[in-house]
C-alpha positions as CSV (number, residue, x, y, z in Angstrom):
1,X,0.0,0.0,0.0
2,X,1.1,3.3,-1.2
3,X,-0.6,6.5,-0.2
4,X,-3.5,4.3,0.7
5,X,-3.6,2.8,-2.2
6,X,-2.9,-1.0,-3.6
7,X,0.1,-1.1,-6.2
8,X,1.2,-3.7,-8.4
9,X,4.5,-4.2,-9.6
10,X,7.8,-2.4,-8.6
11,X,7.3,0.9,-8.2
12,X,8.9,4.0,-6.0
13,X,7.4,3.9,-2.2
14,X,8.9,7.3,-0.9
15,X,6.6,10.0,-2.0
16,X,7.3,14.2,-2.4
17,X,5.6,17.5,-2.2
18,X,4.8,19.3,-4.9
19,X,7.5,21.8,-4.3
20,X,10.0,19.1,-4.3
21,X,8.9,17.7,-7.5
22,X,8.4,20.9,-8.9
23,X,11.7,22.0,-7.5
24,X,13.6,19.0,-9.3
25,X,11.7,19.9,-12.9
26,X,13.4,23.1,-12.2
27,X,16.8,21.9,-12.0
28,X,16.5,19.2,-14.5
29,X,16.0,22.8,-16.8
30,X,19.3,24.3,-15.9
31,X,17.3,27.4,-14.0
32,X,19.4,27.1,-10.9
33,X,22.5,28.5,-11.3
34,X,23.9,25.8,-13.1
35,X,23.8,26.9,-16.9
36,X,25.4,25.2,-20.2
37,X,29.0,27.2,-20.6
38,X,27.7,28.4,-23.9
39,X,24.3,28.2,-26.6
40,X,26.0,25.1,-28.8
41,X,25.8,22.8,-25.6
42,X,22.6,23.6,-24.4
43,X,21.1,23.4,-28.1
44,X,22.7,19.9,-27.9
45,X,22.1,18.8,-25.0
46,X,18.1,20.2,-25.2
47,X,17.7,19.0,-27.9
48,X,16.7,22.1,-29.4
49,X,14.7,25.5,-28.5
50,X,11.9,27.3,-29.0
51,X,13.3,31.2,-28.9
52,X,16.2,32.9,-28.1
53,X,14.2,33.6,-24.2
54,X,15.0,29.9,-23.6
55,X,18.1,29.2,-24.7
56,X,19.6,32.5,-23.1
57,X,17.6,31.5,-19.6
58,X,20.0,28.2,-20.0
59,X,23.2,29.5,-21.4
60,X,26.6,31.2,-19.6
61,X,26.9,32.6,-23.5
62,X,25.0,33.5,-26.0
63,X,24.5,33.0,-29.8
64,X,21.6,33.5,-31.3
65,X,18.9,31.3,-32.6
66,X,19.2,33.3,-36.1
67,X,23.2,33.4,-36.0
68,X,23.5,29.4,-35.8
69,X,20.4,29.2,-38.6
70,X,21.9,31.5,-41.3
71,X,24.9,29.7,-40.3
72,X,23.1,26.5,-41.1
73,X,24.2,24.7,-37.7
74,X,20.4,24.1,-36.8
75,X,17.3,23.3,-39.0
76,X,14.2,25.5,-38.0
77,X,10.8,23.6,-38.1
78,X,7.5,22.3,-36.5
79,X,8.9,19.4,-34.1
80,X,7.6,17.5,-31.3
81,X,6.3,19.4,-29.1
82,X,4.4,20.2,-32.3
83,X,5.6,23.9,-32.2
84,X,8.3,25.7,-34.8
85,X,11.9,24.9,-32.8
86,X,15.4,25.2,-33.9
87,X,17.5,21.9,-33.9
88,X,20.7,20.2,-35.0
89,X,20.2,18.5,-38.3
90,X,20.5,14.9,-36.5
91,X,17.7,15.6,-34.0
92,X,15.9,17.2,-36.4
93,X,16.0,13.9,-38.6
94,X,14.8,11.9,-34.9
95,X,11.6,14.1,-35.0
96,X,10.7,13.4,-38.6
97,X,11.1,9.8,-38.3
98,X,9.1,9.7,-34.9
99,X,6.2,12.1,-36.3
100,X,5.7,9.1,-38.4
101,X,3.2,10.7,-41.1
102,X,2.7,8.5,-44.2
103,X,3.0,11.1,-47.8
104,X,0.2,11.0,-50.1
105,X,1.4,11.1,-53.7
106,X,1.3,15.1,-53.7
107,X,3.2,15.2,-51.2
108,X,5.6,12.5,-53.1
109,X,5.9,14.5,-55.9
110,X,6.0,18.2,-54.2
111,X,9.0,16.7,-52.2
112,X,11.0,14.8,-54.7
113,X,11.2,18.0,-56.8
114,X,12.5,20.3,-53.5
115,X,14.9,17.5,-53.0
116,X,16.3,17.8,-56.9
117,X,16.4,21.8,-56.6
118,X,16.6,23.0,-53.3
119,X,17.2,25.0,-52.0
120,X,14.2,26.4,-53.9
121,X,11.8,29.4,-53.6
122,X,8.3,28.5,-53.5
123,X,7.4,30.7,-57.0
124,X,9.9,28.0,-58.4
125,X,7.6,25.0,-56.9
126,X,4.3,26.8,-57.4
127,X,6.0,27.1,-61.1
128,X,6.9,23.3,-62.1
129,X,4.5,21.6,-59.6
130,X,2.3,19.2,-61.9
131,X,-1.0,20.1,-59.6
132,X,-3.1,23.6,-58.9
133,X,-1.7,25.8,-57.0
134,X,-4.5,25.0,-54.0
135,X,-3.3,21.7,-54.2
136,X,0.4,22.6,-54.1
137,X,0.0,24.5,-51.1
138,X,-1.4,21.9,-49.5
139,X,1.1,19.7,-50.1
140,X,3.7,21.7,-49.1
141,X,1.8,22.3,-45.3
142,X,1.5,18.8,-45.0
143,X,5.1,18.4,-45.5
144,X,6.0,21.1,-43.7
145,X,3.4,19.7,-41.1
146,X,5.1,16.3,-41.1
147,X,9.0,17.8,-41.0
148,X,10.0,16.0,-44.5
149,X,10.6,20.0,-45.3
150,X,11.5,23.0,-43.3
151,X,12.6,26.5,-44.8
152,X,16.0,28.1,-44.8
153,X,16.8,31.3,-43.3
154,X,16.2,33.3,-47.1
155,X,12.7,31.2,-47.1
156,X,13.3,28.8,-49.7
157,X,12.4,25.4,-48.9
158,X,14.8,22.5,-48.3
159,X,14.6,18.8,-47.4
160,X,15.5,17.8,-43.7
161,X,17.8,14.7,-42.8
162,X,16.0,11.0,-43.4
163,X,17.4,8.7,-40.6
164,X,17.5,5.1,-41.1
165,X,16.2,4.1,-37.7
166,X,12.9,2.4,-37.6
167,X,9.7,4.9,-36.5
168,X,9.8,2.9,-32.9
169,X,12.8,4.0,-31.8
170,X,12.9,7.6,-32.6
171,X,9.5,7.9,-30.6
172,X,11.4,6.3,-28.0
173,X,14.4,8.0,-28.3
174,X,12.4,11.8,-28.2
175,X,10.7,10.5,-25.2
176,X,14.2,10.0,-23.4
177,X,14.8,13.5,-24.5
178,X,11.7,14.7,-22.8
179,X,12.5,13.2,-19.6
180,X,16.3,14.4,-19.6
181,X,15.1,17.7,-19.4
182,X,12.0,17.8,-17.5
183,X,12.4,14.4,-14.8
184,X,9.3,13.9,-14.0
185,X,5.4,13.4,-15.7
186,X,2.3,11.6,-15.6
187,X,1.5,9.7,-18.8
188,X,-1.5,12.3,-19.4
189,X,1.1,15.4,-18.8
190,X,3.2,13.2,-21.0
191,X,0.6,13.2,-23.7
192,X,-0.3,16.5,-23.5
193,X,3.0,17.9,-24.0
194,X,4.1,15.5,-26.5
195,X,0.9,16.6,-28.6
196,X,-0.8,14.4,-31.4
197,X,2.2,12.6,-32.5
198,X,1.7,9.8,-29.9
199,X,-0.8,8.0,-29.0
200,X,-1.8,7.2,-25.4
201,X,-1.1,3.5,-25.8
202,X,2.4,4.4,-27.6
203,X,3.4,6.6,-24.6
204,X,2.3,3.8,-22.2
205,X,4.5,0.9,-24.0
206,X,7.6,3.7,-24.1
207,X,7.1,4.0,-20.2
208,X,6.9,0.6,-19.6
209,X,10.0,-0.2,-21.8
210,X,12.0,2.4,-19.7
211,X,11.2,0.8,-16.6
212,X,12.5,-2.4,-17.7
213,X,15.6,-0.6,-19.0
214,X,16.2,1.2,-15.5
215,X,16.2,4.6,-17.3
216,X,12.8,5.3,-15.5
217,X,10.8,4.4,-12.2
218,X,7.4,5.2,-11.1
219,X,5.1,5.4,-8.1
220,X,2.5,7.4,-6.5
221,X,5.8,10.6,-5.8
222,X,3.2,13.6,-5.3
223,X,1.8,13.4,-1.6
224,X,-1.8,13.3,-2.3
225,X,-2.0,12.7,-5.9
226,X,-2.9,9.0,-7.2
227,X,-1.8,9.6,-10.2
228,X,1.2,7.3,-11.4
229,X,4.4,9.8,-12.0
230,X,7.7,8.4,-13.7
231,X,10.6,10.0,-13.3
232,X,14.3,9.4,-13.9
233,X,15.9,6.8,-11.7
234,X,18.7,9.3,-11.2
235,X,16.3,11.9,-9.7
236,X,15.3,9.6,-7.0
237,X,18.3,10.0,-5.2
238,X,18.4,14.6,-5.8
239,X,14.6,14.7,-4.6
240,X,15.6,14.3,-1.0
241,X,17.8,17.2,-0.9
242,X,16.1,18.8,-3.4
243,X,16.2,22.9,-3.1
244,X,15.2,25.7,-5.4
245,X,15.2,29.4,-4.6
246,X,15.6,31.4,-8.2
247,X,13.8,33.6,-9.1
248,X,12.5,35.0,-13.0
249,X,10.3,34.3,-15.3
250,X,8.7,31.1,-17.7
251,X,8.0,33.1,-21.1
252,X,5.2,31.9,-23.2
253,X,8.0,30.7,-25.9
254,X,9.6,28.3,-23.5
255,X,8.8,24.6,-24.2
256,X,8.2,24.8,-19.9
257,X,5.2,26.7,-20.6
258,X,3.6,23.8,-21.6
259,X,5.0,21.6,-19.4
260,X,3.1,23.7,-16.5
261,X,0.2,24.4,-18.7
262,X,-2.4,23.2,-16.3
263,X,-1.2,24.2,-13.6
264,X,-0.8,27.8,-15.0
265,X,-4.7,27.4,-16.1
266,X,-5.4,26.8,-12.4
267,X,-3.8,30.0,-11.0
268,X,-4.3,32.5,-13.3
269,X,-7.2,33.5,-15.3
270,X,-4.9,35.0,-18.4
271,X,-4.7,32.1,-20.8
272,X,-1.8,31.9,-22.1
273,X,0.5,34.1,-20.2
274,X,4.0,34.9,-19.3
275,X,5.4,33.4,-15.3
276,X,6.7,35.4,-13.0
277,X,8.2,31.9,-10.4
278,X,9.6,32.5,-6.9
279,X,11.5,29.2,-6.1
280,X,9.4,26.7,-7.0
281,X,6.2,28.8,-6.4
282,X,4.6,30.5,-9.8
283,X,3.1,34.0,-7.9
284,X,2.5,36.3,-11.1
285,X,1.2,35.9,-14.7
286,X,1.4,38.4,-17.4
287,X,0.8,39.0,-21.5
288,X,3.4,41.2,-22.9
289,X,4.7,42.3,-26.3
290,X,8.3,41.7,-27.6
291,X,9.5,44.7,-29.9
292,X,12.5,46.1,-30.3
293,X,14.8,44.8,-26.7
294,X,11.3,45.8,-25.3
295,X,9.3,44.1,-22.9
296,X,5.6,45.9,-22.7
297,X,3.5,44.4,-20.1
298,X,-0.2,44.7,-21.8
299,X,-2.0,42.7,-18.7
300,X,-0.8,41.4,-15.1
301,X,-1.8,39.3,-12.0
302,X,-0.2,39.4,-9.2
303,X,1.6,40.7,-6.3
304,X,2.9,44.2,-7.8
305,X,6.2,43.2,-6.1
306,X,6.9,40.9,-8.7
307,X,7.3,43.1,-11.3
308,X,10.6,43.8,-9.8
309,X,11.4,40.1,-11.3
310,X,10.1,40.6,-14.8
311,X,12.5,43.8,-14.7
312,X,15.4,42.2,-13.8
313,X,14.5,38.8,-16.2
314,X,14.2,41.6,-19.0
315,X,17.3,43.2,-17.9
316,X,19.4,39.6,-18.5
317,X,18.0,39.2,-21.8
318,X,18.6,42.8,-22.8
319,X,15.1,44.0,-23.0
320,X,13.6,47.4,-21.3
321,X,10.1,47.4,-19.9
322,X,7.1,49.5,-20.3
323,X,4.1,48.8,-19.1
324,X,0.8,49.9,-21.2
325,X,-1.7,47.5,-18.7
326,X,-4.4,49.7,-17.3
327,X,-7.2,46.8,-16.1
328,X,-7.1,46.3,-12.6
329,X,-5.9,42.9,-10.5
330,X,-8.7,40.1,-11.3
331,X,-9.2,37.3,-9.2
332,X,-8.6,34.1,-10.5
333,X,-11.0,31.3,-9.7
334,X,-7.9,29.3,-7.8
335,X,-8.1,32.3,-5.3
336,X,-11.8,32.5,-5.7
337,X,-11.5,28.1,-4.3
338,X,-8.8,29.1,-1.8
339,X,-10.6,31.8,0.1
340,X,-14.1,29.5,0.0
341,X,-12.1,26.8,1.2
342,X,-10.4,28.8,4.4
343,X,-13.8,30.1,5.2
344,X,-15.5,26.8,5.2
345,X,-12.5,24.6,7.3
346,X,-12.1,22.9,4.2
């Protein structure tokens, strides 16, 4: 019995707070102090980035995102998380093999002239493609869509790397990625971040396989959560002396956005926002515009302190801050639930 609860097979008995787990997901990000030396490794080592926000929040140095792709040292493309990314060419050629979507003859054709020509503008394709040009366009989103094509920094399109590796392992393979970075999920906060690509049963059959390889363990870890988490058997042995005291900020174009996702939606009522975290405790939410090294905070909730974070995040990435919000604080429906709760001795 674990938390109350019956288990079967080998699985983790000690169990965590939140803080702790949320602490190690933390760390496992590189946002405690203990950066890459410089953007190459952490691009490796990631396995690729979103924006320039998250690979400088990771990085000693910095290059970047545009200087290594006009340099052609990454590919730029829809990956998994199905968001655009920047990646090395080999990673890149993992994430096409594990999205695992079949071509339709269109989408034969479309790609076996890029593949004579590129690179090549899209005029050029639109040009000597043998369909319409609806259909064309088509083709090319779906391949775009599917990673068999990505564009080059002047926007002509070009063919990404075809691995020989069967489509099994390359799911398998980004999975271990995931984890590396992150430590710890659910198979549903699995899924969601993940995104269509897998299928519940897939990520399932990956966990399992990890467990028998050693690379993973699982249990009931969150104190008062029966949901199953698995998390690297390495972390097992950090989360007891687990600590996290940074402070800044989760931008809306870091792939830990959607990790927290829900439990962003929970706090704040301001969809899809910019963090504001204080150790392991997110305590402000904001939307802001990015123009120009600007920062301009257009809505916020939260402690007015805070602010004082976004500044100083804004300051490390070489961004000023205005501030053109005017609606007042709202109360989220978490603090709504909080305050009910207190009153009631719940």
């Amino acid at each position: 019995m674990i938390q109350d609860m019956l288990v079967k097979g080998e699985v983790v008995e000690d169990v965590y707070s939140e803080r702790e787990l949320r602490s190690y997901v933390f760390k496992r990000q590189r946002l405690d102090g203990e950066r890459y030396d410089d953007p190459e490794e952490a691009i490796e080592a990631m396995k690729g980035a979103r924006s320039d926000l998250e690979l400088r929040s990771r990085s000693e140095g910095f290059y970047s995102l545009d200087w290594f792709h006009r340099r052609g040292k990454v590919l730029a493309g829809k990956m998994i998380p199905p968001y655009k990314m920047y990646a090395l060419p080999e990673h890149v050629g993992i994430y096409r093999k594990a999205k695992d979507i079949g071509p339709t003859p269109a989408m034969e054709s479309i790609y076996d002239l890029i593949e004579r020509k590129e690179p090549v503008p899209k005029r050029t394709i639109y040009h000597q493609s043998p369909y319409s040009r609806i259909k064309t366009k088509e083709a090319l989103d779906e391949l775009y869509e599917a990673l068999f094509i990505t564009k080059d920094v002047d926007g002509r399109y070009i063919s990404t790397p075809e691995l020989d590796i069967s489509v099994e392992k390359a799911k398998k393979e980004v999975v271990r990625w995931v984890f590396e970075n992150f430590g710890v999920f659910t198979a549903e906060k699995l899924s969601t971040y993940l995104g269509l690509d897998y299928s519940m049963r897939e990520i399932r059959k990956i966990l399992s396989e990890l467990v028998d390889e050693g690379f993973l363990a699982k249990g009931f870890l969150e104190k008062g959560n029966d949901s199953v988490h698995w998390i690297l058997t390495e972390g097992i042995k950090e989360l007891p002396d687990i600590d996290f005291d940074e402070k800044g900020v989760i931008s809306v174009k870091d792939r830990l956005s959607l990790y927290f996702r829900e439990e962003m939606k929970e706090i704040f009522d301001l969809g899809t926002s910019n963090i504001v975290y204080d150790g392991p405790r997110f305590t402000a939410a904001f939307k802001a515009g990015f123009r120009s090294n600007t920062l301009d905070i257009k809505e916020f909730e939260g402690d007015k302190k805070y602010r004082k974070v976004i500044k100083d995040w804004a300051y490390d990435h070489n961004m000023s801050v205005k501030s053109s919000d005017k609606k007042e604080k709202r109360v989220s429906d978490y603090e709504i639930r909080k305050w009910y709760e207190s009153t009631r001795g719940i």
